[in-house]
C-alpha positions in Angstrom: 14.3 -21.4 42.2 17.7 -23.6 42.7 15.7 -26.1 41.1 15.2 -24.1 37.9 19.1 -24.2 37.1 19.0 -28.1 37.7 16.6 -29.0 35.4 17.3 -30.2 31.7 14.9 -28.8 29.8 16.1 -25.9 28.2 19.2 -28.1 26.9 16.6 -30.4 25.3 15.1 -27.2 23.5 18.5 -26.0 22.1 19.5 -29.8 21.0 15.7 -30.1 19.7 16.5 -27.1 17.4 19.5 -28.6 16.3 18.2 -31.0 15.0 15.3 -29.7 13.7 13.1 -31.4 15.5 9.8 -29.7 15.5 7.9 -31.7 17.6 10.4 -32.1 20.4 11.5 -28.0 20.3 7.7 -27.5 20.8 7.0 -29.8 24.1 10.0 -28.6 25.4 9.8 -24.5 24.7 6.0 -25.3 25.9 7.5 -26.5 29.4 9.7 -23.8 29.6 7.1 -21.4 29.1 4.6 -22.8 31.9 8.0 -22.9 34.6 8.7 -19.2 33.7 5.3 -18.4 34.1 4.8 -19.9 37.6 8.4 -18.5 38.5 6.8 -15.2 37.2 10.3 -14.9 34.9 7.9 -12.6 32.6 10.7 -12.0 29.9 11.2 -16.1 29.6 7.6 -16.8 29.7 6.9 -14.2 26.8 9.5 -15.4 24.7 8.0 -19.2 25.3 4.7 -18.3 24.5 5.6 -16.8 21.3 8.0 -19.5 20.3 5.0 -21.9 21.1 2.8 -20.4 19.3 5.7 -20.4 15.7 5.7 -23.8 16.7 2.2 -24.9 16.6 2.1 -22.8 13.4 4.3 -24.7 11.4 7.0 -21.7 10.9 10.4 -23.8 12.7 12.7 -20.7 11.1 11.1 -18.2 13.1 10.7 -19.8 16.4 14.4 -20.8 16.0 14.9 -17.0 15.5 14.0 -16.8 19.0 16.8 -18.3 20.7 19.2 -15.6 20.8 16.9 -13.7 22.6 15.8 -16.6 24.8 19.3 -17.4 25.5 19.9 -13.8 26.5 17.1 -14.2 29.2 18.2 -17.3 30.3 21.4 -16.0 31.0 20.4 -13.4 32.7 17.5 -15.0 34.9 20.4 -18.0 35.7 22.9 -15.2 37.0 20.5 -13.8 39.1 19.5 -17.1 40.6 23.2 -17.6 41.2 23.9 -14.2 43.3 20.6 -15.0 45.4 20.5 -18.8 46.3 23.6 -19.7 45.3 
């Protein structure tokens, strides 16, 4: 799970939206989704799938819509991390 905090992906997501780069937001959001899912982060991995599935849908304003909430999760599947392995 240590490993979870390292990796770069969700920064790649957030910069992806920023720049309104569909096609990257979507292979990154659709990693995410598949590590939340094996790391049973059931929140994270809901949030993913539905973002995905905006994404794959052509509707970028509505997945975007997502990231407060995903950010909201992260932040509180990153704390938790912290307090146990950390």
């Amino acid at each position: 799970m240590k490993r979870f905090l390292e990796d770069t992906t969700y920064s790649s997501l957030t910069e992806a939206f920023a720049q309104a780069d569909a096609e990257r937001a979507l292979a990154a959001s659709h990693t995410l989704k598949g590590m939340c899912g094996n790391l049973s982060f059931t929140e994270l991995s809901d949030l993913f799938t539905r973002q995905v599935a905006l994404l794959h849908a052509g509707q970028f304003d509505q997945a975007a819509s997502l990231l407060p909430q995903i950010e909201k999760s992260m932040q509180t599947v990153t704390n938790a991390i912290r307090e146990c392995f950390v």
